[in-house]
VOPAGU-2260 file (C-alpha; in pm, 1 decimal, decimal comma):
REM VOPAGU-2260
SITE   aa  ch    i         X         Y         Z
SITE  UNK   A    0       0,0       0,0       0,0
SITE  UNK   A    1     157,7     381,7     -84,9
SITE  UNK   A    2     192,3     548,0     196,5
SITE  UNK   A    3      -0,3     854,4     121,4
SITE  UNK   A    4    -304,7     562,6     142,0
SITE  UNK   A    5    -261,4     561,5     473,5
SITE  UNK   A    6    -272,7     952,5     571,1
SITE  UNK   A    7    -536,6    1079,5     757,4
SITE  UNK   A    8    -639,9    1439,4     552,4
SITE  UNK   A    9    -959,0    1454,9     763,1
SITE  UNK   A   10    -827,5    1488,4    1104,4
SITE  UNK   A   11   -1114,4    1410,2    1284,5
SITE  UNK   A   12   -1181,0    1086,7    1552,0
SITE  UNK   A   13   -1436,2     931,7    1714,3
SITE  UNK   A   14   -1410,3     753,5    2034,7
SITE  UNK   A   15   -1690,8     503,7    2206,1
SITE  UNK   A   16   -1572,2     354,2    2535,0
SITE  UNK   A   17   -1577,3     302,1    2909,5
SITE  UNK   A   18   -1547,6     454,9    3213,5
SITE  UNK   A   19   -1156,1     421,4    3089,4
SITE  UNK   A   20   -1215,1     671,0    2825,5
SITE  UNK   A   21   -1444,4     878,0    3099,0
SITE  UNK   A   22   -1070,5     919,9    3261,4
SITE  UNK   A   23    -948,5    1058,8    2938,4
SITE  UNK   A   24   -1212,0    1241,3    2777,9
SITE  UNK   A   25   -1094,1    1621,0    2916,5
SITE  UNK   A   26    -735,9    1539,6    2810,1
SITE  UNK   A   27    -776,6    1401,1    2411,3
SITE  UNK   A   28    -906,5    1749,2    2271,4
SITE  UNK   A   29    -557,8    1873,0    2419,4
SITE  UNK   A   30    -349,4    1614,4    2349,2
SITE  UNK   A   31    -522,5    1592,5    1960,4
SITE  UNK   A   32    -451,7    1935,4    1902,4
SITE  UNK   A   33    -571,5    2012,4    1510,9
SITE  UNK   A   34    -799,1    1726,6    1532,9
SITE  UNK   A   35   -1232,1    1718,9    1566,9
SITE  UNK   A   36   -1274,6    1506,0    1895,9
SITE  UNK   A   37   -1605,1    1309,3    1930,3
SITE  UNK   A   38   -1672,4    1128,3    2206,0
SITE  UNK   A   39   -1929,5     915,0    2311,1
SITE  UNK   A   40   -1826,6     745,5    2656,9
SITE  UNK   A   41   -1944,3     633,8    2974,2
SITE  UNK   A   42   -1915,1     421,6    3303,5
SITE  UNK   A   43   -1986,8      82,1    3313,0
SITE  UNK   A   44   -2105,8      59,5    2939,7
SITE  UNK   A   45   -2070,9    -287,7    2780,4
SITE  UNK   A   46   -1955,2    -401,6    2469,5
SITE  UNK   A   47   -2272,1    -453,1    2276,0
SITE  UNK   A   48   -2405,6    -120,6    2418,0
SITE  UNK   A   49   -2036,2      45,5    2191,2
SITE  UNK   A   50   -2159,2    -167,6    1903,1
SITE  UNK   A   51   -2504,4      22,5    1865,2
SITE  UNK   A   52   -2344,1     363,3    1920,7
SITE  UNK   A   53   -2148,8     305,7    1651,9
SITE  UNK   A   54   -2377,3     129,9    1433,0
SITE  UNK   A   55   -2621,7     422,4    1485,7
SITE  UNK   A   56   -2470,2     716,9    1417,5
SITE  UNK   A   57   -2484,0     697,3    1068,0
SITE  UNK   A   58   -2111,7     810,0     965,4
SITE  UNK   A   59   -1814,5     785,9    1094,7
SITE  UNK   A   60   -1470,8     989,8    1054,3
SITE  UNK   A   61   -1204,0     743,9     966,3
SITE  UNK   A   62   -1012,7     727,2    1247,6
SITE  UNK   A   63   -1222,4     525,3    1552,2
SITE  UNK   A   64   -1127,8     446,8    1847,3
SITE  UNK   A   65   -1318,8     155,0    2049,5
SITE  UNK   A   66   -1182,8     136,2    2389,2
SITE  UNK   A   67   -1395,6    -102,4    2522,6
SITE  UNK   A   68   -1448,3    -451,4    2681,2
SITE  UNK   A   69   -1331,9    -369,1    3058,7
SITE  UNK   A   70   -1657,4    -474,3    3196,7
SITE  UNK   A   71   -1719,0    -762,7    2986,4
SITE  UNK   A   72   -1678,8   -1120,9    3102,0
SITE  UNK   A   73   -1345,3   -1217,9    2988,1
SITE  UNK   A   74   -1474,6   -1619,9    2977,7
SITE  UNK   A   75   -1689,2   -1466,2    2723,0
SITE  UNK   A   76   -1465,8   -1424,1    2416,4
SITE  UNK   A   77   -1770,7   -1492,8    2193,5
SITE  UNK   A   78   -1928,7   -1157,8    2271,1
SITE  UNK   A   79   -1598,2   -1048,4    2062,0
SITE  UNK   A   80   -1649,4   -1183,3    1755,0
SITE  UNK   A   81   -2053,9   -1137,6    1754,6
């Protein structure tokens, strides 16, 4: 693949997680300086609860970040792959 393929020209991201990315969330829009920051995040939220977000909203930038599966069963691997 040429490099310029993978270059981000939008700079714009979109993050779904947990109460991991709740710990984050006032420090990205710093840290991502030049970049749009979405975020959709919140404690305790599940896996398949990420999936819908992201399902729902239609379009997405293309850079995502899912930071999730903390509260998940880890004996439940399948939940993964669904």
């Amino acid at each position: 693949m040429d490099r310029d393929q993978l270059v981000v020209r939008d700079r714009a991201v979109f993050v779904v997680g947990d109460s991991l990315g709740e710990g984050t969330k006032p420090y990205l829009p710093g840290a991502l300086r030049g970049w749009k920051v979405s975020q959709s995040v919140a404690t305790s939220r599940f896996l398949d609860e990420g999936v819908s977000i992201v399902r729902s909203r239609g379009s997405l930038p293309a850079v995502v970040v899912f930071a999730l599966g903390t509260n998940n069963d880890p004996h439940q691997v399948s939940v993964f792959r669904d």
